[in-house]
N, CA and C atoms of all chains as a GROMACS GRO file, in nm:
protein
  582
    1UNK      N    1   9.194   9.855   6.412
    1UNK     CA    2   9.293   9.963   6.411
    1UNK      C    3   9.433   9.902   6.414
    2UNK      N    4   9.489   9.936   6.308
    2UNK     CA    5   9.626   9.922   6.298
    2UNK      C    6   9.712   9.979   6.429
    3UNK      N    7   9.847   9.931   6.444
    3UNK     CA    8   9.918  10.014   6.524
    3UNK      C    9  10.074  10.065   6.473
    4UNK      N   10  10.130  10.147   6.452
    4UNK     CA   11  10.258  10.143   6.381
    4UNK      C   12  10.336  10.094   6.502
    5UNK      N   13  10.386   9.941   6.470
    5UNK     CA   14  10.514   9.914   6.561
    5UNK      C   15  10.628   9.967   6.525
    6UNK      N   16  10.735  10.027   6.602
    6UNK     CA   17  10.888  10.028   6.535
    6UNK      C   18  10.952   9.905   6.577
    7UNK      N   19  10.964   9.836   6.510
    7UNK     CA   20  11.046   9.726   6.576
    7UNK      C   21  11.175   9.641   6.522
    8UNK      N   22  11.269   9.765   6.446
    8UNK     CA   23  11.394   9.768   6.461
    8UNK      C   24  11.475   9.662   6.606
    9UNK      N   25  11.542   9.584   6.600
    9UNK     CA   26  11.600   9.543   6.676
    9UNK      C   27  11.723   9.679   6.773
   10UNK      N   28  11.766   9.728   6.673
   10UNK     CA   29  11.879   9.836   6.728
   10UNK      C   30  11.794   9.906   6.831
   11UNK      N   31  11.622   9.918   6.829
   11UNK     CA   32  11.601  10.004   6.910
   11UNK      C   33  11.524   9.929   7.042
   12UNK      N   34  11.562   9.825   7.063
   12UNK     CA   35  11.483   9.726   7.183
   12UNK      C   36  11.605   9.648   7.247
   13UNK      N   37  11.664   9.608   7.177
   13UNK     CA   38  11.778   9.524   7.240
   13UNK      C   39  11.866   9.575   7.353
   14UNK      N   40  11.920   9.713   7.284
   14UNK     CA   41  11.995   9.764   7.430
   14UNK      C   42  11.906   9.787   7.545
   15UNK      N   43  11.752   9.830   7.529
   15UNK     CA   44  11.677   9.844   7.648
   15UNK      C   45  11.611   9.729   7.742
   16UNK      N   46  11.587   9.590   7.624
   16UNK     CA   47  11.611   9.498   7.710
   16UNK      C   48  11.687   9.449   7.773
   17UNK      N   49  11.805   9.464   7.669
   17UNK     CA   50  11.933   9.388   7.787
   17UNK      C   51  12.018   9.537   7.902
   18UNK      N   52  11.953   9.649   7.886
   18UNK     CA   53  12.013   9.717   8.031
   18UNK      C   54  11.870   9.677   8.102
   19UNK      N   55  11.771   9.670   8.072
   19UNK     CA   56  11.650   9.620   8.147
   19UNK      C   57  11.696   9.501   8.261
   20UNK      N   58  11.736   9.427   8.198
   20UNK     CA   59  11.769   9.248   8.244
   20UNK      C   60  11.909   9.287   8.322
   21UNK      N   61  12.028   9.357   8.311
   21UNK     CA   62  12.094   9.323   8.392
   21UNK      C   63  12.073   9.437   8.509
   22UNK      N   64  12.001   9.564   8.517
   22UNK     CA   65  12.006   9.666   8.612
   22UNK      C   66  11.860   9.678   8.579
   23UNK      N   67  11.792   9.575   8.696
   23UNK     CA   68  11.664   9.667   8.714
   23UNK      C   69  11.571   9.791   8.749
   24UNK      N   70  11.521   9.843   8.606
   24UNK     CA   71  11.474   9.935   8.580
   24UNK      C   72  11.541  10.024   8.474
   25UNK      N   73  11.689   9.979   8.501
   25UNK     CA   74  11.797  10.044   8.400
   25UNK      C   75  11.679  10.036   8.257
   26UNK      N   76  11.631   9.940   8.168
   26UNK     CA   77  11.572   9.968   8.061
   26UNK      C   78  11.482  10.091   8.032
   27UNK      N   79  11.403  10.079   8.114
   27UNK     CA   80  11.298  10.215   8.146
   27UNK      C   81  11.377  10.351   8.164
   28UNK      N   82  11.492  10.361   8.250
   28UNK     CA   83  11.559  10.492   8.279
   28UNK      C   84  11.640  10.521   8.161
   29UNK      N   85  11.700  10.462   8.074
   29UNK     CA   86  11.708  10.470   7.917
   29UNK      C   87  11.623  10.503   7.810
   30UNK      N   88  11.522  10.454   7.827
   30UNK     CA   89  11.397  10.516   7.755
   30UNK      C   90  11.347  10.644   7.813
   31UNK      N   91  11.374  10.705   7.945
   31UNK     CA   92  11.351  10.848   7.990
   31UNK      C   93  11.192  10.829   8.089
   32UNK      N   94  11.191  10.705   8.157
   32UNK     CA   95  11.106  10.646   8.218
   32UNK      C   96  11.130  10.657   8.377
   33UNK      N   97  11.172  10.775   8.418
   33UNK     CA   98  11.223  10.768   8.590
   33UNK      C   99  11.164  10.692   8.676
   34UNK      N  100  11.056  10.756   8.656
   34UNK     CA  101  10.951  10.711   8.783
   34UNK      C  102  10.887  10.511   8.786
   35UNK      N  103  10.879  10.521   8.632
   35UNK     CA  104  10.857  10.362   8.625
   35UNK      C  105  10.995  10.358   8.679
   36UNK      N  106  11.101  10.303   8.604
   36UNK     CA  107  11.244  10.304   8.622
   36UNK      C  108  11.233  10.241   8.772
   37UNK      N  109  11.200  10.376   8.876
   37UNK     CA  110  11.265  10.360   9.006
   37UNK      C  111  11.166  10.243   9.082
   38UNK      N  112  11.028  10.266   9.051
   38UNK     CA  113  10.917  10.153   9.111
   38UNK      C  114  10.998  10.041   9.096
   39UNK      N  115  11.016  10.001   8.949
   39UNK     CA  116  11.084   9.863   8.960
   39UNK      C  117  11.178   9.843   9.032
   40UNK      N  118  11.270   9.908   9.038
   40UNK     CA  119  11.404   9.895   9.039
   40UNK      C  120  11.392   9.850   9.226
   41UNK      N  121  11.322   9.966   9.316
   41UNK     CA  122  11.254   9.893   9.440
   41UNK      C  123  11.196   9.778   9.469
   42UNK      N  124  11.093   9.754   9.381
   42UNK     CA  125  11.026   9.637   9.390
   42UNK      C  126  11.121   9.530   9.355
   43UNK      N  127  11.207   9.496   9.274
   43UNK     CA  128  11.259   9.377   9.248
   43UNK      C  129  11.384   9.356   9.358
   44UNK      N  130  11.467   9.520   9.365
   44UNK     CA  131  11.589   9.492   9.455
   44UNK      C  132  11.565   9.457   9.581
   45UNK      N  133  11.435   9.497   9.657
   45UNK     CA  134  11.380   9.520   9.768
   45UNK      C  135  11.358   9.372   9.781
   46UNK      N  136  11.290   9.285   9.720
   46UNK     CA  137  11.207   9.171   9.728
   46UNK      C  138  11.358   9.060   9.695
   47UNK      N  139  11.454   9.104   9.604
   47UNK     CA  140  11.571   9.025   9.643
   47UNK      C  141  11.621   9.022   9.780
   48UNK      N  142  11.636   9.140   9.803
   48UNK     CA  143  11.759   9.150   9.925
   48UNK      C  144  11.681   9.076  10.057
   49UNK      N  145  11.522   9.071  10.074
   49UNK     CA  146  11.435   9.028  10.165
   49UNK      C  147  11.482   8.887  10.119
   50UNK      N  148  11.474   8.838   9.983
   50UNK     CA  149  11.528   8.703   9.981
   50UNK      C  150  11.682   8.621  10.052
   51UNK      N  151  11.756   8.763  10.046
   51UNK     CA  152  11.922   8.712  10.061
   51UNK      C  153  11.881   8.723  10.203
   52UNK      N  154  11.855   8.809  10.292
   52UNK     CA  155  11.821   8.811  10.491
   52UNK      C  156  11.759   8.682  10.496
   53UNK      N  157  11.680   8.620  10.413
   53UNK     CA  158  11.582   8.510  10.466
   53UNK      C  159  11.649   8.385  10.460
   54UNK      N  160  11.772   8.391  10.382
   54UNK     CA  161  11.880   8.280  10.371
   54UNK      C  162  11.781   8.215  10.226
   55UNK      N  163  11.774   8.270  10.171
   55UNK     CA  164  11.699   8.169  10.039
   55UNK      C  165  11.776   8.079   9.932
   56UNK      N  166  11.782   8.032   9.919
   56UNK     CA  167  11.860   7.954   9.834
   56UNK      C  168  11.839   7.974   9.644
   57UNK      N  169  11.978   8.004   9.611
   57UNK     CA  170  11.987   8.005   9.454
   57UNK      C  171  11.947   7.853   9.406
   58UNK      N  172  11.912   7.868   9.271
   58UNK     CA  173  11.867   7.718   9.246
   58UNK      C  174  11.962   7.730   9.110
   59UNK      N  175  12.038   7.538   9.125
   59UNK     CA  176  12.140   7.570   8.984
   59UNK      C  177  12.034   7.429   8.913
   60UNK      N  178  12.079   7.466   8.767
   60UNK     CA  179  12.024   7.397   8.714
   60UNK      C  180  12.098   7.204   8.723
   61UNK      N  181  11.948   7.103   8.722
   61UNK     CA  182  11.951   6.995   8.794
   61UNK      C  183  11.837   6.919   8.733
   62UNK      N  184  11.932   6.804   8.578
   62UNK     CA  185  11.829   6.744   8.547
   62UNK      C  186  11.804   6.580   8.637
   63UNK      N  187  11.671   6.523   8.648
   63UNK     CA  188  11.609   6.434   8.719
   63UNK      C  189  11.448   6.387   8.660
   64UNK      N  190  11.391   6.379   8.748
   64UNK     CA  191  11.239   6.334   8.673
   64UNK      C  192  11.204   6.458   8.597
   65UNK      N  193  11.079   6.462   8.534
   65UNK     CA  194  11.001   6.575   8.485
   65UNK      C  195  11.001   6.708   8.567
   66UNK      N  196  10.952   6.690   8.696
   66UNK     CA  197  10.913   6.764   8.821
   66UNK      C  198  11.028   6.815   8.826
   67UNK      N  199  11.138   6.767   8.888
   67UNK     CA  200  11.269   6.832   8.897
   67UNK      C  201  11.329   6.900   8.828
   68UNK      N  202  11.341   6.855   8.706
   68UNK     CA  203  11.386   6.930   8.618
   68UNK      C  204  11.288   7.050   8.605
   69UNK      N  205  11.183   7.080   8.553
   69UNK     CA  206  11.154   7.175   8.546
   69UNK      C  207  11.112   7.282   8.671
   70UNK      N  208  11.154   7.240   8.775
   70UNK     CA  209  11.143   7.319   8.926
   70UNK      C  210  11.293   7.377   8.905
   71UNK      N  211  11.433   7.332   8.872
   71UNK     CA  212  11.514   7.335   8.902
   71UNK      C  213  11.536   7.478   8.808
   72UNK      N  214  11.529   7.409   8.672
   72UNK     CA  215  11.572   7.479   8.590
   72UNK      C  216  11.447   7.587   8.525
   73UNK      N  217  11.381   7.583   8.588
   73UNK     CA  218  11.272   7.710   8.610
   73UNK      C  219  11.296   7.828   8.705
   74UNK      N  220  11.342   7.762   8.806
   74UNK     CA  221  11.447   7.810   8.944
   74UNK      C  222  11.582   7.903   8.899
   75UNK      N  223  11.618   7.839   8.826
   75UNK     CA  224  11.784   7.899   8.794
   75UNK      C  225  11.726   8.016   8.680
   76UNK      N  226  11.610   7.986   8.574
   76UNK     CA  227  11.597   8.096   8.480
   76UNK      C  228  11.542   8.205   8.590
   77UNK      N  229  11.451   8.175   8.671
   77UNK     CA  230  11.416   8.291   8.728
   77UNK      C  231  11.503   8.342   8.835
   78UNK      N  232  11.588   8.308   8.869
   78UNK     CA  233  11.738   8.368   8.901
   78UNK      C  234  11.796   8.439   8.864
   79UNK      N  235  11.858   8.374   8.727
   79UNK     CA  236  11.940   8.481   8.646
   79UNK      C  237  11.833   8.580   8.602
   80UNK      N  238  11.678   8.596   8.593
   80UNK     CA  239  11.658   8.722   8.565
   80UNK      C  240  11.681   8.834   8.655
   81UNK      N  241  11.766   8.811   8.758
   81UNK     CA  242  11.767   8.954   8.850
   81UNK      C  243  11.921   8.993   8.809
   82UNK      N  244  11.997   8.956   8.649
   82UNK     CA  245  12.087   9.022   8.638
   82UNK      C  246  12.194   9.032   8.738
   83UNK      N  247  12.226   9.172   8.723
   83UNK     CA  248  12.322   9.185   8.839
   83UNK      C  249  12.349   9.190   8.990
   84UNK      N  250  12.223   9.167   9.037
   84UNK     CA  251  12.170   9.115   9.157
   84UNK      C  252  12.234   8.952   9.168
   85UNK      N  253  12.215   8.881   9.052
   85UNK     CA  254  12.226   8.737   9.093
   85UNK      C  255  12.395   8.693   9.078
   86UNK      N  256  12.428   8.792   8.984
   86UNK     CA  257  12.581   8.764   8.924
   86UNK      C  258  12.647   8.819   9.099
   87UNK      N  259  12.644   8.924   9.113
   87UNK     CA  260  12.683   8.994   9.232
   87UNK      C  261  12.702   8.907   9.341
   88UNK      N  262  12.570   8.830   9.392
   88UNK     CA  263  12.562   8.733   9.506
   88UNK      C  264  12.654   8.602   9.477
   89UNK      N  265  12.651   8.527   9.356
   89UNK     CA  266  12.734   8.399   9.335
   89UNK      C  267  12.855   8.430   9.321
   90UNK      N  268  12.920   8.581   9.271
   90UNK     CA  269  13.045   8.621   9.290
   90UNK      C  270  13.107   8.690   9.426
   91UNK      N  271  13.025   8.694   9.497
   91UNK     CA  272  13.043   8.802   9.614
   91UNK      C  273  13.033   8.664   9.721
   92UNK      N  274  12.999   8.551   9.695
   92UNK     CA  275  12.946   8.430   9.821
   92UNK      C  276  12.848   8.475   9.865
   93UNK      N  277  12.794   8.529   9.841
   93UNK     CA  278  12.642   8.555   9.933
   93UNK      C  279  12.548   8.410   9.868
   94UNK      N  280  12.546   8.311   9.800
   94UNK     CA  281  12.490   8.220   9.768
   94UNK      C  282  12.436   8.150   9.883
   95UNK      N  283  12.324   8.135   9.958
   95UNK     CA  284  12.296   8.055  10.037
   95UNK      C  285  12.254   7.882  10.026
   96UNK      N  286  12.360   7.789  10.094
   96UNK     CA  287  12.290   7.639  10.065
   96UNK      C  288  12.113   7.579  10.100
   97UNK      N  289  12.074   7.531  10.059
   97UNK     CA  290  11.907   7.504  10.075
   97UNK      C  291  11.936   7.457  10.244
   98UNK      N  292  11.794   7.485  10.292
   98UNK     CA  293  11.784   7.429  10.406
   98UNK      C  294  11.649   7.442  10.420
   99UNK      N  295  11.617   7.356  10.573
   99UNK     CA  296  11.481   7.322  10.598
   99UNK      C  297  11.428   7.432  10.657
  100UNK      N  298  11.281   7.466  10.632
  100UNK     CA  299  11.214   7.580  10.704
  100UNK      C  300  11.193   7.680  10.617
  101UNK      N  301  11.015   7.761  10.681
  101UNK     CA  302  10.967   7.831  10.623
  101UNK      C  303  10.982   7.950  10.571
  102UNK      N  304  11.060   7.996  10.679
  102UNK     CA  305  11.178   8.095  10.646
  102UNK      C  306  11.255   8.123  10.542
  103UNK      N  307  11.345   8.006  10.533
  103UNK     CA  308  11.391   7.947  10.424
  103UNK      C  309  11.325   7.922  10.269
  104UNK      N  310  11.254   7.904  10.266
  104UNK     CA  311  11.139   7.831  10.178
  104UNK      C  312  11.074   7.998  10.081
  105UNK      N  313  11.036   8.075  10.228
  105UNK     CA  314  10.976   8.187  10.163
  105UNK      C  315  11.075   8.258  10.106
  106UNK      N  316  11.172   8.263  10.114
  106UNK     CA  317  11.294   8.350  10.076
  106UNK      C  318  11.396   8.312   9.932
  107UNK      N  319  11.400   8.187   9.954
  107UNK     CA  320  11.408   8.062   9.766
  107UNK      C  321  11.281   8.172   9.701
  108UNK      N  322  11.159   8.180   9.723
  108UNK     CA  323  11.048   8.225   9.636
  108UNK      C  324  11.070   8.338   9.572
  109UNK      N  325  11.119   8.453   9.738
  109UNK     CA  326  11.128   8.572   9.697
  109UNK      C  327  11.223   8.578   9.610
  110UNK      N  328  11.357   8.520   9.604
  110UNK     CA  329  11.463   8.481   9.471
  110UNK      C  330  11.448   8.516   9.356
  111UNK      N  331  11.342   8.426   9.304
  111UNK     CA  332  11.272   8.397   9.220
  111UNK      C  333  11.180   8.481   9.134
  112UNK      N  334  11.087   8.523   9.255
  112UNK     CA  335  10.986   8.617   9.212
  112UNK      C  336  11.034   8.748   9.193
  113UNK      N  337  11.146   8.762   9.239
  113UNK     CA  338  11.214   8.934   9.196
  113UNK      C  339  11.242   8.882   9.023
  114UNK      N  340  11.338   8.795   9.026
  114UNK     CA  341  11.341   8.770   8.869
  114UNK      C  342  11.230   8.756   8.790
  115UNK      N  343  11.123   8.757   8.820
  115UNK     CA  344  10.984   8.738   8.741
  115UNK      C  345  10.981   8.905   8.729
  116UNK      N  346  10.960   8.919   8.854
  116UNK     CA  347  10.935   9.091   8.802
  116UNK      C  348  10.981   9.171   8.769
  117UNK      N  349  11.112   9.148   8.718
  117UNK     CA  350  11.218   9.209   8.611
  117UNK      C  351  11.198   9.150   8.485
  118UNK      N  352  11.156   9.052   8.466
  118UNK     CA  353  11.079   8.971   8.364
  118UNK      C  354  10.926   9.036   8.324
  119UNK      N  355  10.875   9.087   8.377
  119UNK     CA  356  10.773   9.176   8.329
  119UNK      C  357  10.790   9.338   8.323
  120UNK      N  358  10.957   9.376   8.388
  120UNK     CA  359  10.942   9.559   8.331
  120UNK      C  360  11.030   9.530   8.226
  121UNK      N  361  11.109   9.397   8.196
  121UNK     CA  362  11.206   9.398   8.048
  121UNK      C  363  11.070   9.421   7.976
  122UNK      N  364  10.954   9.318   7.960
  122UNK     CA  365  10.846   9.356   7.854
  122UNK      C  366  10.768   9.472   7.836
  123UNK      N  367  10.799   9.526   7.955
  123UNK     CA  368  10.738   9.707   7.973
  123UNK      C  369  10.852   9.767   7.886
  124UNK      N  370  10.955   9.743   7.948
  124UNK     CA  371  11.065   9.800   7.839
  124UNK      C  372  11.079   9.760   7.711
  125UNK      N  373  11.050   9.660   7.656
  125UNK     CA  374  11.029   9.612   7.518
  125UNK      C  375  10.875   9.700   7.419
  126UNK      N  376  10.785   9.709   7.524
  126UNK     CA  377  10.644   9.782   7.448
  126UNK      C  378  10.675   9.910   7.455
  127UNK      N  379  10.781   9.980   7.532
  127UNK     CA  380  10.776  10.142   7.539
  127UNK      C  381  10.881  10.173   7.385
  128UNK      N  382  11.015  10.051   7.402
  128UNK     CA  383  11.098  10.056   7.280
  128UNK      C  384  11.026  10.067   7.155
  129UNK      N  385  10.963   9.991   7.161
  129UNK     CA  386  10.869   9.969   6.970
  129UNK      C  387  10.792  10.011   6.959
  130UNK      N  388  10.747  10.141   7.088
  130UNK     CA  389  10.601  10.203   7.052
  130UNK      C  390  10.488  10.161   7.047
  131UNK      N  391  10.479  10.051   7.100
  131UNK     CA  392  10.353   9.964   7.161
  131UNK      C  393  10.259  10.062   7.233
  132UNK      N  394  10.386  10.144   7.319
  132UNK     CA  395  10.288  10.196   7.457
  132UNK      C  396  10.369  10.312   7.485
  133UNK      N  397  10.335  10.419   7.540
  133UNK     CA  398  10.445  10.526   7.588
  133UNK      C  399  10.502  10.525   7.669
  134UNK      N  400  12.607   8.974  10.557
  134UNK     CA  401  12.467   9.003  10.539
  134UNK      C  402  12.358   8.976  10.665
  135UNK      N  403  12.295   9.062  10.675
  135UNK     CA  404  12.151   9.037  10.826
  135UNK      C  405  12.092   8.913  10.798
  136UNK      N  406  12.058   8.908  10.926
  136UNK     CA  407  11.912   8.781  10.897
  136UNK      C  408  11.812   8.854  10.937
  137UNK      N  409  11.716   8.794  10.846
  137UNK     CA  410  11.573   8.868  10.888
  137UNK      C  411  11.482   8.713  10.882
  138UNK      N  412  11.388   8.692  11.010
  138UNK     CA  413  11.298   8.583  10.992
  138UNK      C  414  11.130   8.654  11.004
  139UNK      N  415  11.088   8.641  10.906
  139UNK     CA  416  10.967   8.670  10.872
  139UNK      C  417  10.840   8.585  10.921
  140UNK      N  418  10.677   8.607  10.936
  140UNK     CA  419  10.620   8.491  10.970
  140UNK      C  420  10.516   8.520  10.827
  141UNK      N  421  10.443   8.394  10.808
  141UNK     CA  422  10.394   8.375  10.696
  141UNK      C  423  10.334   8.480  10.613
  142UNK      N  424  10.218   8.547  10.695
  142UNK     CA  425  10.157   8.636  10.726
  142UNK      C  426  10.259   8.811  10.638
  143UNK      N  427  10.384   8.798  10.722
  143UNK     CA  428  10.451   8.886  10.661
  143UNK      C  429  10.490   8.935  10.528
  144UNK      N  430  10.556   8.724  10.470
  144UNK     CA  431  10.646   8.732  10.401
  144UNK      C  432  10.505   8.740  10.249
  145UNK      N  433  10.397   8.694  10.334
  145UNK     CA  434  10.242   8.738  10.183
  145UNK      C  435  10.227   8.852  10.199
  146UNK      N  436  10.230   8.922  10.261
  146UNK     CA  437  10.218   9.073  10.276
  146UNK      C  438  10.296   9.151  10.185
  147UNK      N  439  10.409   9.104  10.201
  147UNK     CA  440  10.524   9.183  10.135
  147UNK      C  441  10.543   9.130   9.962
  148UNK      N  442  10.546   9.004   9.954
  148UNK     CA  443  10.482   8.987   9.835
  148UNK      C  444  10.403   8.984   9.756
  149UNK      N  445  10.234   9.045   9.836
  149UNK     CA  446  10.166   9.064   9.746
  149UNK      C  447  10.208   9.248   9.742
  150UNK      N  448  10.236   9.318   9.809
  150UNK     CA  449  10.280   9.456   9.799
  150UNK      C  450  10.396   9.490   9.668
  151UNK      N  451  10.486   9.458   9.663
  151UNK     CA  452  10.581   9.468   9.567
  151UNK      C  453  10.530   9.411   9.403
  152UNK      N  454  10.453   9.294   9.386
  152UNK     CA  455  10.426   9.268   9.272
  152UNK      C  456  10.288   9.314   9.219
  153UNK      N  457  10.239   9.373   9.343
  153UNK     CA  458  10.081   9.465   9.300
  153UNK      C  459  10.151   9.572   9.261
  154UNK      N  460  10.261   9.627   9.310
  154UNK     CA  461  10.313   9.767   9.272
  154UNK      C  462  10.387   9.767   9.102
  155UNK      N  463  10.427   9.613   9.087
  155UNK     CA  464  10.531   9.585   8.963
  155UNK      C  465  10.386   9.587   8.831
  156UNK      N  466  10.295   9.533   8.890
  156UNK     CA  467  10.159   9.495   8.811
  156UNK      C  468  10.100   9.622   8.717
  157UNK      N  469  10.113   9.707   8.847
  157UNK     CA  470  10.012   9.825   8.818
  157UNK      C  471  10.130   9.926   8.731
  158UNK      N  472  10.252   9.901   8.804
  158UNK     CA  473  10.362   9.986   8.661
  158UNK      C  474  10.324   9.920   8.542
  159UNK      N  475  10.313   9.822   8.492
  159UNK     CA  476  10.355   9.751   8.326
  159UNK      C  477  10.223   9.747   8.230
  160UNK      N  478  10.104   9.742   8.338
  160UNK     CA  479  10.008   9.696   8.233
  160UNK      C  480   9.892   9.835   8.239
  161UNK      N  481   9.918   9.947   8.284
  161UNK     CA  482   9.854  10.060   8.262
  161UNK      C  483   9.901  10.125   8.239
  162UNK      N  484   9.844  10.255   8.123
  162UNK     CA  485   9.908  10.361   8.100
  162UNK      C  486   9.944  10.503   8.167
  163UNK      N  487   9.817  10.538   8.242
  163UNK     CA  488   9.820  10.631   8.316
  163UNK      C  489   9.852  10.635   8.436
  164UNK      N  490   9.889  10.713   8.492
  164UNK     CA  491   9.944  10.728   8.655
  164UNK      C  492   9.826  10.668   8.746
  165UNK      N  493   9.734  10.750   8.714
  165UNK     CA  494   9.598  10.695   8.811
  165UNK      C  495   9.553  10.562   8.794
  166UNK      N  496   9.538  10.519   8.643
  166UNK     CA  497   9.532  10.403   8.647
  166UNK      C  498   9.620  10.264   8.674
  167UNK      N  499   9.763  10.335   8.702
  167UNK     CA  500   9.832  10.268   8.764
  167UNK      C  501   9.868  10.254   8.943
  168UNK      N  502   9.810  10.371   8.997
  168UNK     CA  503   9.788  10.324   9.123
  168UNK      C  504   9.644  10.258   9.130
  169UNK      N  505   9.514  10.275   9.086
  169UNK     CA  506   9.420  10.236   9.114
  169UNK      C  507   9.403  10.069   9.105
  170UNK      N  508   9.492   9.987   8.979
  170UNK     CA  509   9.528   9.911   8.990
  170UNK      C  510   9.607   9.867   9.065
  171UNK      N  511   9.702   9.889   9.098
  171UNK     CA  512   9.775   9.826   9.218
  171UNK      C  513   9.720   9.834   9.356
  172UNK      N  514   9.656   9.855   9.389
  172UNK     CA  515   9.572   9.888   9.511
  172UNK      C  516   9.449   9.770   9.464
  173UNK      N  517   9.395   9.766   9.368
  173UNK     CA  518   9.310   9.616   9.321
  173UNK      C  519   9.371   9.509   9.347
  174UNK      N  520   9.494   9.483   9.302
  174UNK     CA  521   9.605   9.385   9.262
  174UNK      C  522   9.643   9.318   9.414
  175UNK      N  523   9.654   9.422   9.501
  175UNK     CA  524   9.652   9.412   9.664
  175UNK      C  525   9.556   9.353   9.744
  176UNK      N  526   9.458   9.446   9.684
  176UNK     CA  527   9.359   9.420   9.796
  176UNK      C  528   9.286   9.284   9.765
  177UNK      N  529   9.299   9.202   9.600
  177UNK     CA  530   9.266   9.078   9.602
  177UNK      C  531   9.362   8.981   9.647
  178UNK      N  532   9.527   9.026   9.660
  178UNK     CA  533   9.630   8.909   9.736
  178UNK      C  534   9.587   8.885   9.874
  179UNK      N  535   9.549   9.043   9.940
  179UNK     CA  536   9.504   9.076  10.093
  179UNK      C  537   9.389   8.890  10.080
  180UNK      N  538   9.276   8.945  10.007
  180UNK     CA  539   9.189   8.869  10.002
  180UNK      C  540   9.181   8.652  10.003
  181UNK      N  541   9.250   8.682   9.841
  181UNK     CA  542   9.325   8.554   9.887
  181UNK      C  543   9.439   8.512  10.038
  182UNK      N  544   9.420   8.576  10.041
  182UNK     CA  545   9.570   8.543  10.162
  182UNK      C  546   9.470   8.470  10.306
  183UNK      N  547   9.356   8.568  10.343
  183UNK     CA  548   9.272   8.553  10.422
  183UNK      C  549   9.221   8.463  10.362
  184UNK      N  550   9.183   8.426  10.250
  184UNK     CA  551   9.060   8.318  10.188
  184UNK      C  552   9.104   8.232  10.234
  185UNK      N  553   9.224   8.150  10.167
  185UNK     CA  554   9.336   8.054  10.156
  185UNK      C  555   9.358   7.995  10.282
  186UNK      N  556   9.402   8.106  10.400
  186UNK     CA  557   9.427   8.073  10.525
  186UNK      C  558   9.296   7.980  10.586
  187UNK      N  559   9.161   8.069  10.589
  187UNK     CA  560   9.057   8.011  10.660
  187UNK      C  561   9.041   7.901  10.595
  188UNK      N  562   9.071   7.856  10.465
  188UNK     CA  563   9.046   7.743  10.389
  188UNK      C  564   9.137   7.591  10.460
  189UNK      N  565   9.261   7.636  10.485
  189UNK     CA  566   9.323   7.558  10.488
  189UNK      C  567   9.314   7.518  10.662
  190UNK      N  568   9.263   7.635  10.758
  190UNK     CA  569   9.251   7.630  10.863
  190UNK      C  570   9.115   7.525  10.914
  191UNK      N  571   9.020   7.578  10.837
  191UNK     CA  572   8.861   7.461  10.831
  191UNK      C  573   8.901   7.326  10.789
  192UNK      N  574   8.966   7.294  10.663
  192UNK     CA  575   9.029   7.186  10.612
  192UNK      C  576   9.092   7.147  10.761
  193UNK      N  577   9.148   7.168  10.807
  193UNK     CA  578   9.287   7.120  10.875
  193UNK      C  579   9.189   7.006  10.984
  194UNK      N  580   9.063   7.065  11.034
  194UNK     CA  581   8.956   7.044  11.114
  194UNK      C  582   8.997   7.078  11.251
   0.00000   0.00000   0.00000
């Protein structure tokens, strides 16, 4: 079975990129509330638990193999929390690395909010082109 | 900004909660099948979380 994609750029681009800088913003453009707001909790929620935990932003930092791609795996999944991440490095809320688990879990949560804005941009990309409703 | 210090236990809790919830939005279509999944998505982090622990706890000797 075939599927008719639309996949016009004019009609994905603005929803990925309000997707990427205001999470959930992509979905609430497409007329997606309720997804919209799940995300938009889940990622802001799981940041801000990152910024209380003192987590550390990661800038990009080339070195061996390992490093480099921790670092700069680190910083992409950063900047996916958009205006969450721009906000904190402009506002000083940037926390320096430090030792402890605390610490440690809270670098992750960083991170992992940008992943999961990284998977409702692609929710927002399959609802744009008619992949999915 | 607050500080909040979490213990391990917590900070898996809360992360498997939020990305079981992100899971079950993106990759199902229906409402039901999007909570029924996320509640799967959970209850195997729940799982691992406990697995992992006793694993590393027996290991430890």
């Amino acid at each position: 079975m075939t599927e008719k994609v639309n996949s016009g750029a004019g009609k994905w681009i603005p929803a990925v990129a309000l997707a990427w800088i205001v999470p959930g913003g992509g979905h609430l453009m497409l007329k997606k509330p309720g997804r919209a707001g799940l995300i938009a909790f889940c990622v802001v929620a799981m940041y801000l638990l990152g910024l209380m935990m003192r987590g550390a932003l990661f800038t990009p930092r080339s070195d061996d193999l390992l490093t480099t791609v921790i670092y700069y795996g680190g910083f992409i999944g950063n900047i996916m929390n958009g205006i969450l991440y721009f906000l904190t490095v402009s506002l000083g809320y940037a926390q320096p690395d430090a030792a402890g688990h605390v610490h440690d879990y809270g670098t992750k949560f960083l991170v992992a909010a940008g992943l999961l804005n990284v998977l409702g941009m692609v929710d927002a990309y399959e609802i744009a082109t008619g992949q999915k409703d | 900004m607050p500080k909040i210090s979490l213990s391990h236990f917590e900070a898996s809790i809360l992360f498997a909660l939020f990305t079981s919830i992100v899971l079950g939005v993106v990759t199902k279509r229906s409402d039901h099948e999007r909570m029924r999944y996320a509640a799967y998505c959970f209850a195997w982090f729940v799982a691992a979380i406990f697995g992992l622990s006793w694993l590393m706890y027996l290991g430890h000797g």
